[in-house]
C-alpha positions in Angstrom: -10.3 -26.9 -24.2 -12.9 -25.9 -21.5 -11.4 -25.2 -18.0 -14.8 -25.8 -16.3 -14.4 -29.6 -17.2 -12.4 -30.1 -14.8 -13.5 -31.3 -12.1 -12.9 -28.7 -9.3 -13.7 -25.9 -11.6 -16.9 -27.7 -12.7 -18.2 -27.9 -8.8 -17.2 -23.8 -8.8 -19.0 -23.7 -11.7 -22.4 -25.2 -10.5 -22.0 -23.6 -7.2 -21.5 -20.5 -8.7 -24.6 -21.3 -10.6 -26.9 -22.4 -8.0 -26.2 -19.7 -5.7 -26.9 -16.7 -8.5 -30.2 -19.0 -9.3 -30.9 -18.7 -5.3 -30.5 -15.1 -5.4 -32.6 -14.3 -9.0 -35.2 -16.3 -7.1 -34.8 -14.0 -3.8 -35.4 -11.0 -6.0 -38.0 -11.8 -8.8 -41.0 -10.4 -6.3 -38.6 -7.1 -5.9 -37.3 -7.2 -9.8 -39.1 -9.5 -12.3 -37.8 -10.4 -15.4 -34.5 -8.4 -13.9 -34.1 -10.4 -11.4 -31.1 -12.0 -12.9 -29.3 -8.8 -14.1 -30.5 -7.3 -9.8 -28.4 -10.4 -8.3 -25.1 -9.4 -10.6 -25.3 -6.3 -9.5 -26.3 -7.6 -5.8 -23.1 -9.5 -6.1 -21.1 -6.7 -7.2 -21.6 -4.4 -5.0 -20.9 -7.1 -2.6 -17.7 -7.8 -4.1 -16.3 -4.6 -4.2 -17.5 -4.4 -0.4 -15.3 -7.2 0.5 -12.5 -5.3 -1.8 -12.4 -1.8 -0.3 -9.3 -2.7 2.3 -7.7 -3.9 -1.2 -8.6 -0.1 -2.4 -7.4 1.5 0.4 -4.4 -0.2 -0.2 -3.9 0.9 -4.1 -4.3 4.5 -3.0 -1.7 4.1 -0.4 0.5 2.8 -2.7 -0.3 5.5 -5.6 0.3 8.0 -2.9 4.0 5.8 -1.9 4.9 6.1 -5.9 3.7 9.5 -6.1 6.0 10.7 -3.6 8.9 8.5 -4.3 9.2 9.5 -8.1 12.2 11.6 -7.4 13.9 9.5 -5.8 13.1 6.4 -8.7 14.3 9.5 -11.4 17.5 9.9 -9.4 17.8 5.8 -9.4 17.1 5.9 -13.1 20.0 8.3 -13.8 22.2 6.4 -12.2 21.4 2.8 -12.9 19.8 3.7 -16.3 22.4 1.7 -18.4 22.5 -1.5 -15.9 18.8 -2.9 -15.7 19.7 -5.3 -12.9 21.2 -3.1 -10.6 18.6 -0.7 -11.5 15.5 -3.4 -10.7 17.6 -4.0 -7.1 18.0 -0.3 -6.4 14.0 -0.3 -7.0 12.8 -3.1 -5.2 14.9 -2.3 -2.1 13.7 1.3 -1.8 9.9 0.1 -1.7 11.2 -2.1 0.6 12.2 0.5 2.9 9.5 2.0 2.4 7.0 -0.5 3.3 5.5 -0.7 0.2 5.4 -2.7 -3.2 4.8 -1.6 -6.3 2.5 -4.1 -7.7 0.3 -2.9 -5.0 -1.9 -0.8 -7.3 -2.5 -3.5 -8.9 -4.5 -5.7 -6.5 -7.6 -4.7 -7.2 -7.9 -5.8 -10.6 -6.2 -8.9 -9.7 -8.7 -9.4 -7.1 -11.8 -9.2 -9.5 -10.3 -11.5 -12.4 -12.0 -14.7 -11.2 -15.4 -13.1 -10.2 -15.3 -12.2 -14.1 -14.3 -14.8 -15.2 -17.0 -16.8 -13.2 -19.6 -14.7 -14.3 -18.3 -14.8 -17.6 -18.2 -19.1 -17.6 -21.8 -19.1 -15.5 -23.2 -16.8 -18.8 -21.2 -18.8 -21.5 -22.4 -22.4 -20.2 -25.3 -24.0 -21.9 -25.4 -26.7 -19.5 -24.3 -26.8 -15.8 -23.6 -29.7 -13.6 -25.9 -31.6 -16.2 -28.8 -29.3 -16.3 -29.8 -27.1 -18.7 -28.6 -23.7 -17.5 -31.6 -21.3 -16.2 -29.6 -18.4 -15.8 -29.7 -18.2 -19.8 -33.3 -17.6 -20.0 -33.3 -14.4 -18.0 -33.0 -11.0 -19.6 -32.5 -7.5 -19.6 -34.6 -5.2 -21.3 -35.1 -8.1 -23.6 -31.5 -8.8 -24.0 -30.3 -12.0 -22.8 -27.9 -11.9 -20.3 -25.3 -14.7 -21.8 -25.5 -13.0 -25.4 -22.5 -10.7 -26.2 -22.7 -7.6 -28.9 -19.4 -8.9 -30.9 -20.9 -12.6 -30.3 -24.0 -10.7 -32.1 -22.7 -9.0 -34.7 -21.2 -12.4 -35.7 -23.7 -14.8 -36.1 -26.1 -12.3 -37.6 -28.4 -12.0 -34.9 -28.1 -8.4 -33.3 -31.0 -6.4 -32.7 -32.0 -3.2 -31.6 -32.4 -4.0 -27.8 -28.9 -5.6 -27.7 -27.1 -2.4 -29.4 -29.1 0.4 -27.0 -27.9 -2.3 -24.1 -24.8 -3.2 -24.2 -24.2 0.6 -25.9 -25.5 1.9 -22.8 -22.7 -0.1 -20.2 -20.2 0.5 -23.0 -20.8 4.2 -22.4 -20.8 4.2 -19.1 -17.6 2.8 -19.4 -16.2 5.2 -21.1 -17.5 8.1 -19.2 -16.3 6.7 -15.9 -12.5 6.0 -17.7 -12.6 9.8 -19.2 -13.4 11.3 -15.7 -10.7 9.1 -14.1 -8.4 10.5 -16.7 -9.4 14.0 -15.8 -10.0 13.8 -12.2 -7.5 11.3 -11.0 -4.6 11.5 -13.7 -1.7 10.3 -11.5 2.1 11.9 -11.0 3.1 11.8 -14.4 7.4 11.8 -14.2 8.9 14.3 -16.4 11.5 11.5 -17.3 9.1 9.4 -18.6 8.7 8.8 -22.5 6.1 10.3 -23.5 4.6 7.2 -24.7 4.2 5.8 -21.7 1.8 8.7 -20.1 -0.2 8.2 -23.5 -1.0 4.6 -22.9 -1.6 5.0 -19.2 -4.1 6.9 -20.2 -5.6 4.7 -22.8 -5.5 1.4 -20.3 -8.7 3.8 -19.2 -11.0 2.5 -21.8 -9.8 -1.4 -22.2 -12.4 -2.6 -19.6 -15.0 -0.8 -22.5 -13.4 -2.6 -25.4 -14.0 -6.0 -23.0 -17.3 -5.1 -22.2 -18.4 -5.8 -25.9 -17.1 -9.2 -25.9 -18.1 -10.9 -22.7 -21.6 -11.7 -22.0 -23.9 -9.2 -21.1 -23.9 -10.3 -17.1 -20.4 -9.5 -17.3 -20.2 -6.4 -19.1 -23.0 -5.4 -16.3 -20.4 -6.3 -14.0 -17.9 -4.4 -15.4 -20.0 -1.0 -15.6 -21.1 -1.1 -12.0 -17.5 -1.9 -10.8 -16.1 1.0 -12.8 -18.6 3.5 -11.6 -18.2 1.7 -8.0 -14.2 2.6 -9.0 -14.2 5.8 -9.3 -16.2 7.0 -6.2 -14.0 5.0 -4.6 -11.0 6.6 -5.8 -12.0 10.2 -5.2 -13.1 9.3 -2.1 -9.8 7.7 -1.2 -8.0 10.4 -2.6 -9.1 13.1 -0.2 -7.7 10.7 2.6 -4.7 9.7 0.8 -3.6 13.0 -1.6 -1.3 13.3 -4.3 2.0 15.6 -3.2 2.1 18.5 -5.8 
């Protein structure tokens, strides 16, 4: 079943349309055939403009857990065999302390429907009745609503599309391994060791999403994460880890 049939999604849908068509338009003179793939990174950046309170924010927060991970060990202890009373004891120290602890968590939260507009804009062969334009525009001769797994599964993946979408992917990845180095957060010694493992392996999904979603979104993705991380070393300077 297709979301964007209904009718409220389906006016987002064109709208959303339209006003990326308005802006490749803006910057064909400036980008040419890139024009497309220039406007999602326009709107990117634009984005994550509009989300830098929300980043602020998370690093306040990381800095809140951070410093309140002795006291949530000493909780732990003592609550350790009743989850309930352990969950209240929780809740009501971030609640003293002004804080929440889904608060790192905005950020992503706060990009899920520009992705998935993209990705729906990119997907759509037809918007609002009309052939969709957007799906004639390119970069580097990849097509910006063809995905690599999409691809490699109807037999049609070429050179351009694997040095492309290879490209973000790595990106990707190099941005999530210097996050892991740079900005590893307080790990708590009475954590399973598990759970520091897949911390840091959460680094990498967004590159593993990046090779299913169109390319528009996986460009997306590869500017945000690079976007990210400046953001977070910048933030963390202002807002530092207690040793």
């Amino acid at each position: 079943m297709d979301l964007f049939a209904f009718p409220p999604l389906a006016s987002l849908l064109d709208l959303t349309t339209r006003a990326l068509l308005a802006l490749t338009s803006a910057l064909e003179p400036l980008a040419g055939s890139a024009a497309a793939a220039l406007a999602v990174v326009a709107v990117t950046l634009a984005v994550r403009l509009l989300l830098i309170p929300v980043g602020v924010s998370q690093a306040r927060a990381e800095q809140t857990r951070a410093r309140l991970a002795p006291r949530l060990r000493v909780l732990r202890e003592r609550f350790g065999k009743n989850p309930e009373r352990l969950q209240r004891e929780t809740m009501q120290l971030y609640r003293d302390e002004g804080a929440s602890p889904l608060a790192g968590c905005l950020p992503m939260l706060a990009q899920m429907p520009v992705v998935g507009l993209l990705y729906a804009v990119f997907l759509h062969p037809t918007v609002g009745g009309q052939a969709n334009a957007l799906l004639s525009h390119e970069l580097f001769g990849v097509p910006l609503g063809r995905s690599l797994v999409g691809a490699l599964s109807t037999g049609t993946v070429d050179a351009a599309t694997l040095a492309v979408v290879g490209a973000l992917v790595l990106v990707m990845v190099g941005v999530a391994e210097l996050t892991r180095r740079r900005l590893r957060p307080a790990v708590d010694p009475a954590a399973p060791a598990w759970m520091a493992g897949m911390a840091g392996a959460l680094q990498f999904t967004t590159a593993v999403v990046a090779l299913f979603v169109p390319l528009a979104a996986a460009l997306y993705l590869s500017v945000t994460t690079v976007w990210t991380l400046i953001q977070r070393i910048v933030l963390r300077r202002r807002y530092p880890l207690p040793e």
